[in-house]
N, C-alpha and C positions, 0 to 999 in steps of 0.2 A: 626540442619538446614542443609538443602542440601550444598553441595558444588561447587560454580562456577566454571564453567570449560569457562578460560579466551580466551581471542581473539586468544593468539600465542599459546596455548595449543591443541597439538594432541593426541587425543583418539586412543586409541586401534581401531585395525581395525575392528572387527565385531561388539561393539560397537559403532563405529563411524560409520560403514555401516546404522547400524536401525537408528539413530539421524538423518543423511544424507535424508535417506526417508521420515522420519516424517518431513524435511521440504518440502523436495518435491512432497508429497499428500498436505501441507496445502497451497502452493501456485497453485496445477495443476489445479485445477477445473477455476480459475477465469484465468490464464495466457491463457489454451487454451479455454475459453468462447468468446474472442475478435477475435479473428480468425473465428471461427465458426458465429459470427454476422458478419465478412467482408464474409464470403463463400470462404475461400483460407483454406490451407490445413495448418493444426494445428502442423504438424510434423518440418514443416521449423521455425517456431515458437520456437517452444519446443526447435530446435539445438540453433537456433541463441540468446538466453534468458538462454541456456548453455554457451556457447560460450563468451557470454558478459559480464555474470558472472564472471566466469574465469578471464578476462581482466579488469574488474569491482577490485577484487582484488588484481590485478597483479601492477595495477597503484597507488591504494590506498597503496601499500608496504603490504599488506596482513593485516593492521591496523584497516577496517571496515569491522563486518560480516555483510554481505548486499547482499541480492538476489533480482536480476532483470528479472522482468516480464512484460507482456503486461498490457499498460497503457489505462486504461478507459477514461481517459481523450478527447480523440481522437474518441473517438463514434460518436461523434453528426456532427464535420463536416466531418470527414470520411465517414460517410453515406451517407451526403448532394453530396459529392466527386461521390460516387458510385452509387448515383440515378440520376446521369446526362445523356442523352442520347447517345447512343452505346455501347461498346462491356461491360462488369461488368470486367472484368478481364484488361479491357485495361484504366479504370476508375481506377483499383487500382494501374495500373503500375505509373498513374500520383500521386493518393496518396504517393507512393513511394518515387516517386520526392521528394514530401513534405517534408517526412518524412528524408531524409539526411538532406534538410535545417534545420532541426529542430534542428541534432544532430549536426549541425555545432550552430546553437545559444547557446546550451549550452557549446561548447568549448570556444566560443566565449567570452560566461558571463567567463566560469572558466578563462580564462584569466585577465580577469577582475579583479576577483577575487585574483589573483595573484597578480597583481601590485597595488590594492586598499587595501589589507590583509581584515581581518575578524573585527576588530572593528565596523565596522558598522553591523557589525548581533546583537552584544551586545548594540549598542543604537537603532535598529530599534525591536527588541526582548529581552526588559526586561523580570525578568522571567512571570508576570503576560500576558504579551502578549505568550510566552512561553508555559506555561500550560496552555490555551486555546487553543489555534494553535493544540495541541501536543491531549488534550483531544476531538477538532473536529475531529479529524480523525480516532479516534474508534467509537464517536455516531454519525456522518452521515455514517457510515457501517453498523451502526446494523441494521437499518432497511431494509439492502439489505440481512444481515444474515438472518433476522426472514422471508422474502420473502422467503430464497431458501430454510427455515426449514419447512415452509406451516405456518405459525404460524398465519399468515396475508391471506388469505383465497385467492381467485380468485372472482369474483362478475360474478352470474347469467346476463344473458344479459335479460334474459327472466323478472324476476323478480326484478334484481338491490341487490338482496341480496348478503350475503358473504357464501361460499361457502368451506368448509374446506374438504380438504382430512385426514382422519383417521390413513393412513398408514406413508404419511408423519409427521404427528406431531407425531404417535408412535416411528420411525425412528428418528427424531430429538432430541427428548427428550431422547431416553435409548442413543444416541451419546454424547448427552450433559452430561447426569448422570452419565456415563462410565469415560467421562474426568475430571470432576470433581472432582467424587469421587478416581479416581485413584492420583492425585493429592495429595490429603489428605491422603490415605490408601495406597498405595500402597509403599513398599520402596526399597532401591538398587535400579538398572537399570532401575527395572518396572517403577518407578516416572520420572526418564528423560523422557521415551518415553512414558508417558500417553496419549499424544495428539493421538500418534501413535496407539496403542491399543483403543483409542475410537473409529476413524476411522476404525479400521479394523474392531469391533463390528457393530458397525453400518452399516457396506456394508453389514456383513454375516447378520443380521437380514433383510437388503434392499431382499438381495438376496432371502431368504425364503419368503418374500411379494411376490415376484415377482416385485418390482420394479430396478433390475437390467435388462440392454438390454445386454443380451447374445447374441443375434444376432448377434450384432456390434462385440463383442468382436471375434464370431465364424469365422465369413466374413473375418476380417482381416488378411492381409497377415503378416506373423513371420519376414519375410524380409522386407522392404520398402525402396523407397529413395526419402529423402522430395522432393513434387515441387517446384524449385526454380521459379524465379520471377525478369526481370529486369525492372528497373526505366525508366519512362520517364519525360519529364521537362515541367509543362503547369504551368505558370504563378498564373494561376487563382487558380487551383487546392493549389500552393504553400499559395496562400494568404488567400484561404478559412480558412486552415488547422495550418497555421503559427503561431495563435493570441493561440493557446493554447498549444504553447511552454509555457506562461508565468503560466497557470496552474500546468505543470508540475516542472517547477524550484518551485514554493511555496513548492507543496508537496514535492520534493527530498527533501528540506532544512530542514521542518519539518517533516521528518521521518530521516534524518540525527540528529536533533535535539532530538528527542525520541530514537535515539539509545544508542546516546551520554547519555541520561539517566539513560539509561537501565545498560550499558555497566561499568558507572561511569570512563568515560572519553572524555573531549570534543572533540571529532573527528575531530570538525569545524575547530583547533588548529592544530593539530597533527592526521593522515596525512595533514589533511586542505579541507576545503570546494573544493577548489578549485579541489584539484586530486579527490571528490567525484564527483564534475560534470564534470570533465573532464573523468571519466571511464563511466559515464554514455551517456555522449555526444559519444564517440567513436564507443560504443557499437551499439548505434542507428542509426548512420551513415551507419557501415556494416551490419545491419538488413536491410536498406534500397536497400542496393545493390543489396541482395539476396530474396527479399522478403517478410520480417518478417515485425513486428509493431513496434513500438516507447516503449522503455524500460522507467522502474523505477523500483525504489527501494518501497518492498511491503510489504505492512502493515498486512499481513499474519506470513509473518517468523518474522517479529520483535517482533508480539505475541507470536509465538512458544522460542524464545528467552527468554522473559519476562516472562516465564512459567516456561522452563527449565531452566534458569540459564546457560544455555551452548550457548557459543559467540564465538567458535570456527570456523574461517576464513576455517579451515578444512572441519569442519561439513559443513560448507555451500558451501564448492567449490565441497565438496562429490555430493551433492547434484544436482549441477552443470554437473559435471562428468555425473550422473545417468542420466542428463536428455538428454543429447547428445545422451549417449547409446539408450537410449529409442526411438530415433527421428528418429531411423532406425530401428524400431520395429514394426510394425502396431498394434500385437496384444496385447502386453503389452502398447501400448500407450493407444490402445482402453482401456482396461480394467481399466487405472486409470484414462481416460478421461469418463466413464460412471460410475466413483461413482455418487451415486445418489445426488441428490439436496440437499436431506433432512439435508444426514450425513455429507455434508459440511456448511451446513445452520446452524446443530447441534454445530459444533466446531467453528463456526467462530461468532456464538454468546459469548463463549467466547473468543477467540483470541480480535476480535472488543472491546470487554470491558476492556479487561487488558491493552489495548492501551491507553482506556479512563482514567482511572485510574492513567494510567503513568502521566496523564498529572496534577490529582490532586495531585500526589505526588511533582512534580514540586515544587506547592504550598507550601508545606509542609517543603519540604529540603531547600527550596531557605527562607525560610521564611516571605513569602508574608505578608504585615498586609494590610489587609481587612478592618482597620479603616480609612487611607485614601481615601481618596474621591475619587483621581485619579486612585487609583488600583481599586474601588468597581467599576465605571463607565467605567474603560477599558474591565475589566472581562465581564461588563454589554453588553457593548457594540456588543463585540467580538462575544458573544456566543448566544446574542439574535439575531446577524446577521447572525450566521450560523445555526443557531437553526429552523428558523422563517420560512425559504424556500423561504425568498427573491430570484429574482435572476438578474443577470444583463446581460442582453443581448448584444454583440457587433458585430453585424456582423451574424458570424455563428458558435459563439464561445458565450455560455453562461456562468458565473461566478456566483458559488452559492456556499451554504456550506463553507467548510475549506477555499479553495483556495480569494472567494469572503470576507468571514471573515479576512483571513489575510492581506488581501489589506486595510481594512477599517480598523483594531487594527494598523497597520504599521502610516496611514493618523493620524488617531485621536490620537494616541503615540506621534509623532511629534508635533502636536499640541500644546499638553500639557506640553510637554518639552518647548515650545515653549514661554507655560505663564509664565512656571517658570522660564525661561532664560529672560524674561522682568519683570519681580515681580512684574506680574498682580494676581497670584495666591493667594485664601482667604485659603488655606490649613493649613498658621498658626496662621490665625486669627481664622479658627473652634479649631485647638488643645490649642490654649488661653482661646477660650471661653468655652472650656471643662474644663480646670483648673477651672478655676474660678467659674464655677455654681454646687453649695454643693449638696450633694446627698439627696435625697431626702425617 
């Protein structure tokens, strides 16, 4: 069996170079895709999601390997923010605005979290709320995976049918089978960076399609200097934008949670929740100064983690390191910001499952038993709510999937504690009248 290479363990450097990249191709495509859907420049981005990284571990005591990128979360009303009438750029200065309020809420909670400690994550996240929480967040991915892989078609306007490209699902699939099967076969070095070598497979084959834009990569300047961006303060803008702070703290928590997993040490404890949101709250703050979007911690690298077995704070601040460099680069930024669709669609069908899986193992290590009622109907619950594509609307901020699911396992958890803490609960009148009734 491979060997873990631990959080405080440093790699050899040209080693630790390739590992470094293989995180930073498997979170680039989706970090600078949120930029590109605002129409600001991807490059200030890239720094400041370096930048915060860096600081992201510098606060944590170098104890959580955690890489922070642009959060999705912030699409819907950051759009709404940007479709308001006048200037698009002066629209996003007020997002801006937002966007430090926001990194102050999570200093805010971390605070909180300081003087309230962590006990209440273990009674509001048993492990059954746990491994749901932890397995939504790799299957409400997939199917954004199997989107960028083509797998899931485009639909004729004309006809209504589904419509598939050939080149991309040839492209996703030898991406997928390269990382796979390297995984399995491959050994020494090759097996750490298999993620690494799929991708790079899968662009050279993109590239011979012709589905690489060379263009872009040509056009671009070797030199660059991001454009920066300053804040301005609109009320409105803050309170559109505001309500999916609370989005964001669910998922830090539960990917802080899946780390902790992975990692085999509760992080929540040691450094403590607290110094994770408060690295991540600071981060977001000077992204707002200068520009950038609202950070998190990304369910990309904690696949690549859970793959490789290497949770080196190293590895990831390499990684870090690389992408600052980069932000002053046009043409190497171009050139990893136009991997194609496919061959990230390809790898992040598995990265998204090995997340999901994290969370059935949960189950497993924690030793859930499935005979109680209260565990069968929380898991039920959980997962048929995030499963279902319910969603709940408030404002301009919608709640659906992981985030909507863990608010409703958090309510109906309580609850049920709730019976049992009044001994309305028939949980031991069913395990009596199991005794009691002969097998038939």
């Amino acid at each position: 069996m491979q060997r873990e290479i631990q959080v405080n363990e440093k790699p050899a450097f040209a080693p630790g170079l390739l590992l470094s990249l293989q995180h930073l191709f498997a979170m680039f495509g989706s970090t600078v895709l949120v930029p590109n859907l605002f129409g600001v420049d991807p490059s200030v981005i890239l720094l400041m999601n370096g930048i915060g990284t860096l600081l992201y571990i510098l606060i944590c005591k170098g104890k959580i390997p955690a890489y922070l990128g642009s959060s999705f979360a912030f699409l819907g009303p950051v759009g709404v923010v940007l479709a308001w009438p006048g200037d698009h750029m002066g629209n996003y200065s007020k997002a801006l605005g937002a966007f430090i309020v926001i990194g102050v809420v999570f200093i805010l909670v971390a605070l909180l979290v300081k003087v309230a400690g962590t006990r209440w994550i273990d009674f509001l996240f048993p492990p059954v709320v746990m491994g749901c929480v932890v397995a939504l967040i790799g299957l409400e991915l997939l199917p954004v995976a199997a989107d960028l892989a083509g797998l899931l078609g485009t639909v004729d306007e004309t006809t209504g049918a589904a419509v598939y490209s050939h080149h991309a699902i040839i492209i996703s699939i030898v991406t997928l089978a390269v990382t796979v099967l390297g995984a399995v076969l491959f050994r020494g070095f090759p097996k750490i960076i298999h993620i690494l070598i799929g991708i790079a497979v899968g662009y050279i084959v993109a590239y011979f399609m012709g589905e690489v834009n060379t263009a872009a990569v040509a056009d671009a300047s070797f030199l660059s200097t991001p454009d920066f961006r300053t804040p301005t303060w609109d009320v409105a803008a803050i309170l559109t934008i505001l309500p999916a702070a609370l989005v964001v703290i669910v998922e830090h928590i539960g990917h802080l949670l899946v780390t902790s997993n992975i990692v085999g040490k509760d992080l929540s404890k040691d450094p403590g929740l607290h110094r994770s949101l408060l690295g991540n709250g600071v981060s977001t703050v000077l992204s707002g100064f200068v520009g950038s979007t609202p950070n998190t911690t990304y369910g990309e690298n904690i696949g690549v983690m859970a793959l490789t077995r290497v949770y080196s704070v190293f590895v990831v601040g390499g990684a870090a390191v690389i992408a600052i460099l980069l932000s002053f680069s046009g043409t190497f930024s171009a050139a990893v910001a136009n991997i194609p669709g496919p061959v990230m669609g390809g790898v992040s069908l598995l990265l998204f499952g090995v997340i999901a899986v994290s969370g059935l193992r949960i189950f497993v290590e924690q030793k859930v038993d499935f005979s109680k009622s209260v565990n069968m109907l929380l898991a039920a619950v959980i997962l048929g709510t995030g499963l279902s594509g319910i969603t709940l609307t408030i404002g301009e901020v919608s709640l659906k999937g992981m985030a909507l699911a863990t608010i409703v396992g958090i309510v109906v958890n309580i609850i049920f504690r709730l019976i049992q803490m009044f001994g309305l609960s028939n949980e031991k009148e069913e395990v009596e009248t199991e005794v009691k009734t002969p097998d038939i």
